[in-house]
ZAMAR-215411 format. One record per residue (C-alpha): residue number from 1; residue in three letters; x, y, z. Coordinates in Angstrom, 2 decimals. Example, Ala and Ser with C-alpha at 12.3 -4.5 7.8 and 13.67 -1.06 7.14 Angstrom:
<atoms>
[atom 1; ALA; [12.30; -4.50; 7.80]]
[atom 2; SER; [13.67; -1.06; 7.14]]
</atoms>
This chain:
<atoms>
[atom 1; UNK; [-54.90; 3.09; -66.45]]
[atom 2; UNK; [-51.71; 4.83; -66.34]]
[atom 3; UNK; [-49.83; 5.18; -63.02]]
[atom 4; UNK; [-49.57; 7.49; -60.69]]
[atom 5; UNK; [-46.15; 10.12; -60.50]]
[atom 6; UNK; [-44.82; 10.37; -57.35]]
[atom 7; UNK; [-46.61; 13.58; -55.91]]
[atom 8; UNK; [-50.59; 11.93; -56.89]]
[atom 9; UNK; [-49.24; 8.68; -55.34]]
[atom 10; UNK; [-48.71; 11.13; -52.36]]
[atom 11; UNK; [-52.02; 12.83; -52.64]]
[atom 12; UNK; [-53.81; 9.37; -52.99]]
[atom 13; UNK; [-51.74; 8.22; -50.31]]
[atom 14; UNK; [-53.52; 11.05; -47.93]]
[atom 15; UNK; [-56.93; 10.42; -49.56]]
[atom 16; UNK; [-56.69; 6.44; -49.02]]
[atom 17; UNK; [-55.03; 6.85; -45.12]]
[atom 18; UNK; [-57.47; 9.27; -44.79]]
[atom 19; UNK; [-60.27; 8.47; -41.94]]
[atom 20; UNK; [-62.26; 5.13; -42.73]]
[atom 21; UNK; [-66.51; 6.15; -42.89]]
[atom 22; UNK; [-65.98; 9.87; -43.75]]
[atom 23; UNK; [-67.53; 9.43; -46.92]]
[atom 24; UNK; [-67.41; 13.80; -46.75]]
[atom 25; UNK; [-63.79; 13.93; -48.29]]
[atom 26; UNK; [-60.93; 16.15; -47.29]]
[atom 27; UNK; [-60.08; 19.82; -48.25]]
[atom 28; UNK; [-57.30; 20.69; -50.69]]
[atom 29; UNK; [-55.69; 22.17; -47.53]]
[atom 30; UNK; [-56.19; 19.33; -45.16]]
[atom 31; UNK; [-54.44; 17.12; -47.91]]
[atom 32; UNK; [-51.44; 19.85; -48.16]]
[atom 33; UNK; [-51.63; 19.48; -44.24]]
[atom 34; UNK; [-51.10; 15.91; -44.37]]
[atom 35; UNK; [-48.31; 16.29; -46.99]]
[atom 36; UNK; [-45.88; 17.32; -44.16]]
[atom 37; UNK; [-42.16; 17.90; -45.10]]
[atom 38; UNK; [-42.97; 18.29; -49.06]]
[atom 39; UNK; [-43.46; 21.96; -48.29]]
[atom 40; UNK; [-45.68; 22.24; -51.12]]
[atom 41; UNK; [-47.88; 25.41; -52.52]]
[atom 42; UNK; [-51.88; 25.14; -51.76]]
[atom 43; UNK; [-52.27; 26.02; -55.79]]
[atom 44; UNK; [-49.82; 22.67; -56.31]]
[atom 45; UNK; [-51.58; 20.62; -54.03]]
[atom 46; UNK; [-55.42; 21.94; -55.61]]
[atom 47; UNK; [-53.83; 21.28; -59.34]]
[atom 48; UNK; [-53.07; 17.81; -58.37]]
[atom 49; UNK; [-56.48; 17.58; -56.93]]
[atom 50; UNK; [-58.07; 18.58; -59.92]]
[atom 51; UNK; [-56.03; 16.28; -62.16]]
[atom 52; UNK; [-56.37; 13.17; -60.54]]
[atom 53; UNK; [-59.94; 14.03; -60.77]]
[atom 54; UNK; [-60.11; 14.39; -64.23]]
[atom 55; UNK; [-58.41; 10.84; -64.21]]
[atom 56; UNK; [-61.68; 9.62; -62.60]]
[atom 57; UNK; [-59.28; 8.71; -59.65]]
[atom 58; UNK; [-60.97; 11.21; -57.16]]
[atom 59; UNK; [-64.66; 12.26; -56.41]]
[atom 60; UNK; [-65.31; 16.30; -55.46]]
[atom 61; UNK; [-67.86; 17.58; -54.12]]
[atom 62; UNK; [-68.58; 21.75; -53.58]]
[atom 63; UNK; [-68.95; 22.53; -50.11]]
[atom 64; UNK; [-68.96; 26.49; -50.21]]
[atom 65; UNK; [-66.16; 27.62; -51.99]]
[atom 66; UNK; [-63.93; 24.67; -51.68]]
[atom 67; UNK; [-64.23; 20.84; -52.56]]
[atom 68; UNK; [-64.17; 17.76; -50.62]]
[atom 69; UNK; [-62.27; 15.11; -51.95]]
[atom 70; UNK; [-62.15; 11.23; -51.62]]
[atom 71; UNK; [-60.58; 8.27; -53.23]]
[atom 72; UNK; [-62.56; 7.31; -56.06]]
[atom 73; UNK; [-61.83; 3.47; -55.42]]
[atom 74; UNK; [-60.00; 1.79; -52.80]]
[atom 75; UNK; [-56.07; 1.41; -52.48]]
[atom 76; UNK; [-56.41; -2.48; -53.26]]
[atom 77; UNK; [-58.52; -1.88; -56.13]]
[atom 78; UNK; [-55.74; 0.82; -57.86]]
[atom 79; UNK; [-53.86; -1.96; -57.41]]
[atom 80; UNK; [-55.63; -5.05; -58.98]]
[atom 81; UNK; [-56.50; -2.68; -62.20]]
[atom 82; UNK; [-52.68; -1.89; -62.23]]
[atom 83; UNK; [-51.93; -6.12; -61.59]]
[atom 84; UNK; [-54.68; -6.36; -64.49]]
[atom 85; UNK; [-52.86; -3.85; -66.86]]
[atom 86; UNK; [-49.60; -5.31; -66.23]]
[atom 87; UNK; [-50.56; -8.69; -67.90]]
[atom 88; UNK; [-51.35; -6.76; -70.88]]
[atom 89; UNK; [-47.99; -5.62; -71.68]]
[atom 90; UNK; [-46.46; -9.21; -72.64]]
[atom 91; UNK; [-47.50; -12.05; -74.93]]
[atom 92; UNK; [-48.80; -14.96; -72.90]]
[atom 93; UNK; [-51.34; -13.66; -70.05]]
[atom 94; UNK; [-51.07; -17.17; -69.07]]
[atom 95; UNK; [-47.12; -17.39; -68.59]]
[atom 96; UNK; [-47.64; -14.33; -66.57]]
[atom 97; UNK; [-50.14; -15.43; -64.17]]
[atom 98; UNK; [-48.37; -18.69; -64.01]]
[atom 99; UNK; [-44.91; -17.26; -63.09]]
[atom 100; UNK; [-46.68; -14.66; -60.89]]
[atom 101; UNK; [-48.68; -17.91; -59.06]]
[atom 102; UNK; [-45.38; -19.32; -58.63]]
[atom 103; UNK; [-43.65; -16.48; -56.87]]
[atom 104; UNK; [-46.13; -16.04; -53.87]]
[atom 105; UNK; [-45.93; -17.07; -50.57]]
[atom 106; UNK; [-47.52; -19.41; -48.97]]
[atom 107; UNK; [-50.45; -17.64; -47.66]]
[atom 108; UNK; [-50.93; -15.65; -50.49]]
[atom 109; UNK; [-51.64; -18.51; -52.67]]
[atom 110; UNK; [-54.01; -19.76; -50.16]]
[atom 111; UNK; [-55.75; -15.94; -50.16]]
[atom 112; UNK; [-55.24; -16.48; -54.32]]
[atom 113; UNK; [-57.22; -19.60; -53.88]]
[atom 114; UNK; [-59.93; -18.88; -51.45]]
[atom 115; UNK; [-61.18; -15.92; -53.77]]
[atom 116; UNK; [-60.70; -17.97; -56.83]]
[atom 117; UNK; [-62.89; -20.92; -54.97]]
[atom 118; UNK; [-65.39; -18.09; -53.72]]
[atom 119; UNK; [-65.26; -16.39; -57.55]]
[atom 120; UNK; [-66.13; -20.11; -58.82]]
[atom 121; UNK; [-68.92; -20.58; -56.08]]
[atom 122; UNK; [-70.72; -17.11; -56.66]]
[atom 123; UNK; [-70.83; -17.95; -60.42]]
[atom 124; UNK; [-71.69; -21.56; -60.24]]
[atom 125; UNK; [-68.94; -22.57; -62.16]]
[atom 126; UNK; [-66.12; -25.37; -61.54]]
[atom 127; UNK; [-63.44; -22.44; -61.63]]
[atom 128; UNK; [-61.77; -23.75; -65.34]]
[atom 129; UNK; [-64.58; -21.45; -66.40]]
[atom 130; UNK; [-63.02; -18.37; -64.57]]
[atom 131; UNK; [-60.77; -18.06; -67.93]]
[atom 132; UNK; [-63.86; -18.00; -70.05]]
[atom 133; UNK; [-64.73; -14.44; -69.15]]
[atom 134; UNK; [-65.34; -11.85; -72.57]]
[atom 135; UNK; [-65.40; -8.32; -70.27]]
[atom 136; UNK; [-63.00; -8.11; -67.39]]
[atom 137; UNK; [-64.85; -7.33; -64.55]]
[atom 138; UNK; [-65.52; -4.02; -63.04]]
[atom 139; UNK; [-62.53; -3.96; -59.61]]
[atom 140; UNK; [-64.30; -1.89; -56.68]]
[atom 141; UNK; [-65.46; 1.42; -58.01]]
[atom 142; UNK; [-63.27; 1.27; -61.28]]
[atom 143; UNK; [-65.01; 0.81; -64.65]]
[atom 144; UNK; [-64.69; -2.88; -66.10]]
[atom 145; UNK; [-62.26; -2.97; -69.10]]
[atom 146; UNK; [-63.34; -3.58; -71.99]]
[atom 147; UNK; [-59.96; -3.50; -73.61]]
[atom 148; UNK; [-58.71; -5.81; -76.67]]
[atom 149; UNK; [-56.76; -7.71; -73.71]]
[atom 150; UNK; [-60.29; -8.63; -71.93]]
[atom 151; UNK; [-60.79; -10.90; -74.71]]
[atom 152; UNK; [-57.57; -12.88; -74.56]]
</atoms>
């Protein structure tokens, strides 16, 4: 997955923050609405649009003559697939979760280690088998990976 530039961060930003159960989408001009102070063009704003959809990053639907757009996955999963990708840029994916474990807080290693516990209890393994996965799973909406790196 590669990441975002700064003006489709913005546009996600708008499609992420925008309101929670309208499943609908947003208008290319209610996102250039939203994008207050970047006083940017409509035909900007609609190329964007169309991009990030051809990333698989949006969903459109035609309503009329326009589309409706909408976040593709959540925020949180972006997020996790870009956490994901990031341990496949170095040697050791182990080193790298390790040092990562060890530079949370507090409660975010209990968070880490209620959703490994749940992870281990949905599966009916003892949790050492977590490591033993072949395809990385699929992270809320985004395709699994099935990536050399799934297999390490």
């Amino acid at each position: 997955m590669t990441r975002l530039g700064d003006l489709e961060r913005a546009v996600m930003d708008v499609l992420w923050d925008s309101v929670p159960g309208t499943s609908d989408g947003i208008t290319v001009r209610e996102v250039a609405d939203a994008l207050d102070g970047r006083e940017l063009a409509y035909t900007t704003v609609m190329t964007v649009l169309d991009r990030l959809a051809g990333k698989g990053m949006v969903q459109r639907e035609r309503e009329g003559r326009a589309w409706r757009y909408r976040a593709a996955a959540s925020r949180e999963a972006y997020i996790a697939r870009l956490m994901l990708d990031a341990l496949d840029l170095g040697g050791s994916r182990d080193a790298a979760l390790v040092r990562f474990a060890r530079s949370v807080t507090g409660t975010e290693a209990e968070v880490l280690r209620a959703a490994l516990g749940a992870e281990a209890g949905a599966t009916g393994h003892d949790g050492s088998a977590l490591t033993d996965r072949v395809e990385a799973p699929s992270v809320d909406g985004l395709p699994p990976r099935t990536d050399k790196a799934a297999d390490r």
